[in-house]
C-alpha positions in Angstrom: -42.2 23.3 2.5 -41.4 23.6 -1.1 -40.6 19.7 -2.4 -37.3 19.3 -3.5 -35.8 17.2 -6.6 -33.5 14.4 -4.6 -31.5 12.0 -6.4 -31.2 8.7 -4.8 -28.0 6.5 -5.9 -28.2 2.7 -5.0 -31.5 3.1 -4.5 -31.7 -1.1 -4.2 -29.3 -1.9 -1.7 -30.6 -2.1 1.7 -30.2 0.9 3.1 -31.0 2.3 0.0 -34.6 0.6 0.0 -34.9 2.1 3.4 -34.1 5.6 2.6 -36.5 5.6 -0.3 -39.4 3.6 1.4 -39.2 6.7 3.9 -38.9 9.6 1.3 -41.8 8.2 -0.6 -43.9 7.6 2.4 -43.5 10.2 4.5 -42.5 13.4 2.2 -43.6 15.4 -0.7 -40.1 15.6 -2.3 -39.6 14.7 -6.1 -37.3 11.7 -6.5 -35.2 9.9 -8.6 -34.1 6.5 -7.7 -30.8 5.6 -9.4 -30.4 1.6 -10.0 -28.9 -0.9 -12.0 -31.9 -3.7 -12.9 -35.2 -2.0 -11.2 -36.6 -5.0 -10.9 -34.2 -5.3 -7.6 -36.5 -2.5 -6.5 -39.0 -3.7 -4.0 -40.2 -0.3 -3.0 -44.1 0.8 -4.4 -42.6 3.6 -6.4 -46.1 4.0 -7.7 -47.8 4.8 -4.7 -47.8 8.9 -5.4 -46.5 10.9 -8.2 -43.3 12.5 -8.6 -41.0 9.2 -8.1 -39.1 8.5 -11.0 -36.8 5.6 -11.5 -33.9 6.0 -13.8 -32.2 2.6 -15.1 -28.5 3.6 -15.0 -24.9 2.4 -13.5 -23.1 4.7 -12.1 -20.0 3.4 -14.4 -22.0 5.6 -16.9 -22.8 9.0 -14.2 -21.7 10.8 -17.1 -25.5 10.3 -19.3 -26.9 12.0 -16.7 -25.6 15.2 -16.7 -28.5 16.7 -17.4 -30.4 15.2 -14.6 -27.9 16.1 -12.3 -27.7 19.8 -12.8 -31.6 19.8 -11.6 -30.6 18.1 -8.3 -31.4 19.4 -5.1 -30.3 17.2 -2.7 -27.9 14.6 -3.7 -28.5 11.1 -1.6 -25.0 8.7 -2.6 -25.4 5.4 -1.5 -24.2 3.5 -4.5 -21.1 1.3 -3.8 -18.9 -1.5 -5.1 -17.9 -3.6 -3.0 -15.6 -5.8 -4.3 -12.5 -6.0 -6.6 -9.9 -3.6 -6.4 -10.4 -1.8 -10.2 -14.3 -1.9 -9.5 -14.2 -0.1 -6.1 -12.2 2.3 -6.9 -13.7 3.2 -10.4 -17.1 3.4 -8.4 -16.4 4.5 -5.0 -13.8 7.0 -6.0 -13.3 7.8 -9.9 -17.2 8.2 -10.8 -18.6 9.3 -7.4 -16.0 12.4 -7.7 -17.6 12.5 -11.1 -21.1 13.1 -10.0 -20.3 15.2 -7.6 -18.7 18.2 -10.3 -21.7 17.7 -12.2 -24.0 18.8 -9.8 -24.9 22.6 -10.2 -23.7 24.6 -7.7 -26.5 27.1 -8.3 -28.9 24.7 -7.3 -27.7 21.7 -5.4 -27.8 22.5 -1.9 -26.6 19.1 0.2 -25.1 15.9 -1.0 -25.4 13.2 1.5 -22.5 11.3 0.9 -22.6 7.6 2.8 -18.7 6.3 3.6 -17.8 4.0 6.2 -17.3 3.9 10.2 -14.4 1.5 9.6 -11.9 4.4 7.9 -12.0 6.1 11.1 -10.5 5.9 14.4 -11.8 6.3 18.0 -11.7 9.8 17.7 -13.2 10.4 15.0 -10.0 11.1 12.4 -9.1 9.0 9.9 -7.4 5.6 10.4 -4.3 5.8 8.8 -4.3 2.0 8.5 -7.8 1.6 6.7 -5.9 3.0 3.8 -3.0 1.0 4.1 -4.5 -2.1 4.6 -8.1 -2.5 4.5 -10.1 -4.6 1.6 -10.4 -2.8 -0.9 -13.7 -1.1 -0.7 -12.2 0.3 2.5 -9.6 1.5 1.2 -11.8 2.9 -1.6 -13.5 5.1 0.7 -11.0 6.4 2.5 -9.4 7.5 -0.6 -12.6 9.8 -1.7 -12.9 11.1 1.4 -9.2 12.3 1.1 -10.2 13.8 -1.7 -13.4 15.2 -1.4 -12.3 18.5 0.2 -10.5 19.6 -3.2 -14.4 19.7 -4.5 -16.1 23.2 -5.7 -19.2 21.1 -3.6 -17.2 20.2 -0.4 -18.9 22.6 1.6 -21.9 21.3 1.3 -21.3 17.4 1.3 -22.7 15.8 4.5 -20.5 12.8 4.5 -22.0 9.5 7.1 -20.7 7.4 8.6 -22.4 3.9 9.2 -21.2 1.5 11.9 -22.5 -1.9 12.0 -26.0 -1.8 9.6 -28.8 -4.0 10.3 -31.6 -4.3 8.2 -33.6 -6.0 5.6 -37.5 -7.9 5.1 -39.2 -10.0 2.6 -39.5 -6.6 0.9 -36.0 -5.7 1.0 -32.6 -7.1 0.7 -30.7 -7.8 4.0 -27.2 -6.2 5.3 -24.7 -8.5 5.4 -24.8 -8.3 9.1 -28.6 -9.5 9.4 -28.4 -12.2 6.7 -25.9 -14.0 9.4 -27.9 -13.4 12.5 -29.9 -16.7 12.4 -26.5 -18.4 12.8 -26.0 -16.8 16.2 -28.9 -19.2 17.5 -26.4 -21.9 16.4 -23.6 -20.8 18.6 -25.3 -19.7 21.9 -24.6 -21.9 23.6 -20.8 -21.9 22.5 -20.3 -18.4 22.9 -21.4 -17.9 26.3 -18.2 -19.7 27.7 -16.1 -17.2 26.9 -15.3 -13.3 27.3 -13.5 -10.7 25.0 -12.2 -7.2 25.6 -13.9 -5.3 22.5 -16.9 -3.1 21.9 -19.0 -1.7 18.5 -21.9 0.5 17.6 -24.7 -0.7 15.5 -27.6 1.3 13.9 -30.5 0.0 11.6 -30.8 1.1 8.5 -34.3 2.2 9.0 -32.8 4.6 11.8 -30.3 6.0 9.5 -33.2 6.5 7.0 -35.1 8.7 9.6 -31.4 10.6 10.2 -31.2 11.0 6.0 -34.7 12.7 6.1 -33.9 14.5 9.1 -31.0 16.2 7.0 -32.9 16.7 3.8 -34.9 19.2 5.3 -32.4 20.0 8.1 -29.1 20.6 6.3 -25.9 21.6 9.0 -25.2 24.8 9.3 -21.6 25.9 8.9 -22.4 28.7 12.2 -23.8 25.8 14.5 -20.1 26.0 16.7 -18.5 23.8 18.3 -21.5 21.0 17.8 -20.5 17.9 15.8 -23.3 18.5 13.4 -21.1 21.6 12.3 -18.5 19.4 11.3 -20.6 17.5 8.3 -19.0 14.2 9.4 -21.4 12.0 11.3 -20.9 8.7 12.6 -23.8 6.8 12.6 -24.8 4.4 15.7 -26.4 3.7 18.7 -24.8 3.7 22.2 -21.5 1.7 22.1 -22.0 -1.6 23.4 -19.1 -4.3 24.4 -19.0 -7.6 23.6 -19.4 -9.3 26.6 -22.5 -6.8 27.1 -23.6 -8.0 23.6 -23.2 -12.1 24.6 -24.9 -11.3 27.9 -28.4 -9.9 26.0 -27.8 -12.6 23.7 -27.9 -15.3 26.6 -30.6 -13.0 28.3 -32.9 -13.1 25.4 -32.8 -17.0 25.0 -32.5 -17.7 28.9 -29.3 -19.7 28.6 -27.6 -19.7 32.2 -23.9 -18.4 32.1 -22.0 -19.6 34.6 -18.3 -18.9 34.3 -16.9 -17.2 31.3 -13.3 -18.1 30.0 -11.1 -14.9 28.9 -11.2 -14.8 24.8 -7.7 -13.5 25.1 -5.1 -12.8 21.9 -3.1 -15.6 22.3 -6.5 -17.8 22.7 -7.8 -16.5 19.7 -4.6 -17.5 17.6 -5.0 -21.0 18.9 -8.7 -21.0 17.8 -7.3 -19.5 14.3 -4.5 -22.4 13.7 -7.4 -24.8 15.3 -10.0 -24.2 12.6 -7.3 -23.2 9.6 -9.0 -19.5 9.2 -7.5 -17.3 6.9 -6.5 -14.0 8.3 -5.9 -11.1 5.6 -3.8 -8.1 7.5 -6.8 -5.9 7.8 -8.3 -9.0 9.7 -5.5 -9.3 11.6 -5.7 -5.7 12.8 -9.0 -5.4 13.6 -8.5 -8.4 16.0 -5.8 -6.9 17.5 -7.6 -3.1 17.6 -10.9 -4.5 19.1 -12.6 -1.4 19.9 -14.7 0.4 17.3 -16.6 2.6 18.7 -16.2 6.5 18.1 -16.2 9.9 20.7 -19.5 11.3 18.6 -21.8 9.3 17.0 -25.5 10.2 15.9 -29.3 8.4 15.7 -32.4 9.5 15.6 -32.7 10.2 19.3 -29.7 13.0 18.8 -32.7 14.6 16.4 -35.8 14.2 18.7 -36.7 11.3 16.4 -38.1 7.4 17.8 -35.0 5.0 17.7 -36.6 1.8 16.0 -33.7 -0.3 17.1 -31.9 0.6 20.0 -30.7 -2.4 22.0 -29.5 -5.5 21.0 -32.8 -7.4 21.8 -34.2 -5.2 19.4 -31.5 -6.4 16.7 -32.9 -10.4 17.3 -36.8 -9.2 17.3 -36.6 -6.6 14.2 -34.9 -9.9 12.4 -38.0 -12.3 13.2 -35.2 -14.3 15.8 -37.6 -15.5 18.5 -36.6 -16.5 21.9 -37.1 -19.8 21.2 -34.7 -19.5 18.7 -37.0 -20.1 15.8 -37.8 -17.6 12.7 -40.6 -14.9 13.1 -42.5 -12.5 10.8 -39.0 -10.4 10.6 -39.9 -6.2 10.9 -43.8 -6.7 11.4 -44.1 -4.5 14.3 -41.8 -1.9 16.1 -39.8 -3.5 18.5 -41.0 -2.9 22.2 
């Protein structure tokens, strides 16, 4: 297979490492890693040729012009997340911006991250993500509103993550992982209660194999009435509930549960005036809406690939949480 030139945006984030850590390991493809201060990049970019880093912000997308209209395969990971006039200036204004300067005589695929949370259980967008979701929510759902007035529409493959795990000594954590250490705090708290709700979660390695997959895989537009047809991809492993998800959790540290007290709505707003939380609307709602998870969603296995993290035991081990409830080596070994 010919090695293509693939342009990697927020090539430090986490699942940024992740996608680039795989690309230079496992193929032959030429790449350019796009990032603010490479020193945030943890990744041995030196360990073959054809890796090039490019020190740029995407506030700037416009120096690279030149670059761009030698891309291949466009990876866009890069996002702001908050501040209203940064998110939008990022996650709308300039990623619309890359994406007309990419040559459409060249540039076959764009993989275009968004967000799980814009959408609603059947897949379509959520009309009240837009209204009132923080603001890099809102962000996205903006671009992807806009995205199909693009000369390169028809070849964007647009993703979208659920709940990302992820993150070693060699590379930054999600948001989600830096905060499951905590969980060993609550245990034996949060087995006393029940709640009606349920989520996907992938890792971000997993939706690095699903990236490659699609680099040399790109959807076909004849495919039918498969969801891979549609370019739109939800990104996740098997729903799981939350009661499910508190059950493995007690599993996994052998704490008995004996009763379980309903976590109803009215419950919860006692906790809330109880504790003082602050409740923005798009809090509010997604208390109230509880259920995120999606009719089609995609992960390695959907490919023929290995899952690396499939169950929520494998979320505790691949973040070094033992069952003693004490810190391992996190991400040594593939989880078992």
């Amino acid at each position: 297979m010919t090695p293509k030139r693939i342009l990697v945006t927020g090539a430090s984030g986490c699942i940024g490492h992740y996608i680039s850590e795989s690309l230079i390991q496992e193929t032959e493809h030429h790449l350019y890693l796009l990032v603010r201060n490479p020193d945030k990049l943890r990744v041995d970019y030196n360990a073959r040729p054809g890796i090039t880093v490019v020190k740029g912000d995407m506030r700037h997308i416009d120096r690279f012009s030149k670059l761009l209209k030698t891309i291949d395969v466009a990876v866009l990971t890069a996002a702001a997340w908050g501040g209203e006039q940064e998110a939008f200036d990022i996650n709308v204004t300039k990623t619309l911006q890359l994406l007309n300067l990419l040559n459409l005589d060249v540039c076959e695929q764009v993989i275009y991250f968004s967000t799980a949370s814009i959408l609603d259980r059947h897949n379509q967008l959520l009309k009240k993500a837009g209204e009132i979701g923080t603001d890099y929510i809102r962000s996205k759902y903006n671009c992807l509103n806009r995205l199909p007035k693009l000369a390169i529409a028809p070849r964007v493959t647009t993703l979208f993550p659920t709940l990302v795990l992820g993150g070693d000594a060699n590379k930054p954590y999600s948001h989600l992982s830096s905060g499951l250490p905590d969980v060993v705090n609550w245990v034996n708290w949060i087995r006393w209660f029940k709640a009606d709700g349920s989520f996907h979660f992938i890792h971000a390695r997993d939706i690095a194999q699903v990236v490659q997959y699609l680099i040399d895989n790109p959807p076909q537009p004849d495919l039918g009435a498969d969801v891979i047809s549609t370019r739109k991809l939800v990104l996740g492993n098997q729903p799981i509930t939350v009661n499910q998800a508190v059950e493995e959790l007690c599993a996994y540290f052998d704490k008995k549960i004996s009763f379980r007290l309903p976590l109803s709505l009215w419950l919860a707003d006692v906790f809330i005036a109880l504790f003082r939380i602050q409740m923005a609307p798009w809090d509010r709602f997604c208390l109230n809406y509880r259920h995120f998870s999606y009719e089609h969603y995609v992960n390695p296995a959907t490919f023929g690939l290995p899952t690396y993290c499939a169950t929520f035991s494998d979320v505790l081990k691949t973040r070094g949480i033992t069952r003693e409830g004490k810190r391992a080596i996190p991400e040594s070994t593939t989880p078992t």
